[in-house]
C-alpha positions as a printed Julia matrix, in Angstrom:
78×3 Matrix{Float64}:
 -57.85   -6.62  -1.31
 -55.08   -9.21  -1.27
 -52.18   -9.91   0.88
 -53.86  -12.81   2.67
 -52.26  -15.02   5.18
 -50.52  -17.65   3.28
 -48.35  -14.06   1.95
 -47.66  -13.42   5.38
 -46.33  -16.49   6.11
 -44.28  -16.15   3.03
 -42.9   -12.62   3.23
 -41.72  -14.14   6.74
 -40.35  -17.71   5.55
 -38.06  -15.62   2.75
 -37.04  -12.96   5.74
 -35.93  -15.99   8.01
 -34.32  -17.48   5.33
 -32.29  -14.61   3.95
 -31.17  -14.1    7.84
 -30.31  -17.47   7.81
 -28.05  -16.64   4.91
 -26.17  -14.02   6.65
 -25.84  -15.64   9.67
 -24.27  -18.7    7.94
 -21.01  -17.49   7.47
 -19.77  -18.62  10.64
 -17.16  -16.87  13.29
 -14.27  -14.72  12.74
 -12.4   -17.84  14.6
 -10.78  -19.49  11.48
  -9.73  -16.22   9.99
  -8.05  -15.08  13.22
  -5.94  -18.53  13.12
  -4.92  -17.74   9.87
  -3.84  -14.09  10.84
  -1.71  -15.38  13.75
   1.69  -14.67  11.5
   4.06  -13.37  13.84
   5.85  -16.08  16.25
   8.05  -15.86  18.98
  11.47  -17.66  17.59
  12.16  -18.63  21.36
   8.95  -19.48  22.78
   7.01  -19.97  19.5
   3.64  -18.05  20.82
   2.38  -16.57  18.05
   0.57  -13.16  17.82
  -1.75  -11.73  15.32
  -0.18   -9.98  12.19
  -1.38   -6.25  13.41
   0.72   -6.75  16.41
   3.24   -3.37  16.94
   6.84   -3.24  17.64
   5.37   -2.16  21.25
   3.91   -5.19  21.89
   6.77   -7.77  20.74
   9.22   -5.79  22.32
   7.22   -5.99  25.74
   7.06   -9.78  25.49
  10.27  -10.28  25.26
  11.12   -8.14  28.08
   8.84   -9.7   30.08
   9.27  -13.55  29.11
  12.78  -14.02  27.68
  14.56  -11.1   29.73
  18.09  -12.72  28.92
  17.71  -12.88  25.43
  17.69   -9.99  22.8
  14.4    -9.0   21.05
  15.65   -9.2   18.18
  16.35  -13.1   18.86
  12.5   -13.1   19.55
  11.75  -11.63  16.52
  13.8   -11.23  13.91
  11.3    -9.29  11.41
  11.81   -6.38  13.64
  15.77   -6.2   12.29
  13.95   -4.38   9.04
């Protein structure tokens, strides 16, 4: 007949730990530090590298109105 008990309990302890696997490879925190490439030259905030034009050229409207955005960010000179 088989499939007693004691291979419940183990079908379950290999699910839990294969979950526990998975679940193990922590947050996307550390790899969204690393992405954080572009910086403000003036203000040095940095923003993630999939950050548009758009968006640098707002923040330096908006926080550093007297200086150029190309000051801000000179990778946008390309």
């Amino acid at each position: 007949m088989g499939g007693g008990n004691g291979q419940k309990a183990k079908m379950a302890r290999e699910r839990n730990l294969e979950k526990q696997k998975n679940a193990g490879k922590g947050s996307q925190l550390e790899t969204n530090k690393k992405a954080m490439s572009i910086q403000c030259k003036v203000c040095m905030q940095t923003f993630i590298c999939t950050t548009s034009e758009v968006k640098c050229r707002e923040h330096a409207e908006a926080k550093h109105p007297k200086s150029d955005v190309l000051v801000c960010f000179p990778h946008l000179n390309k």
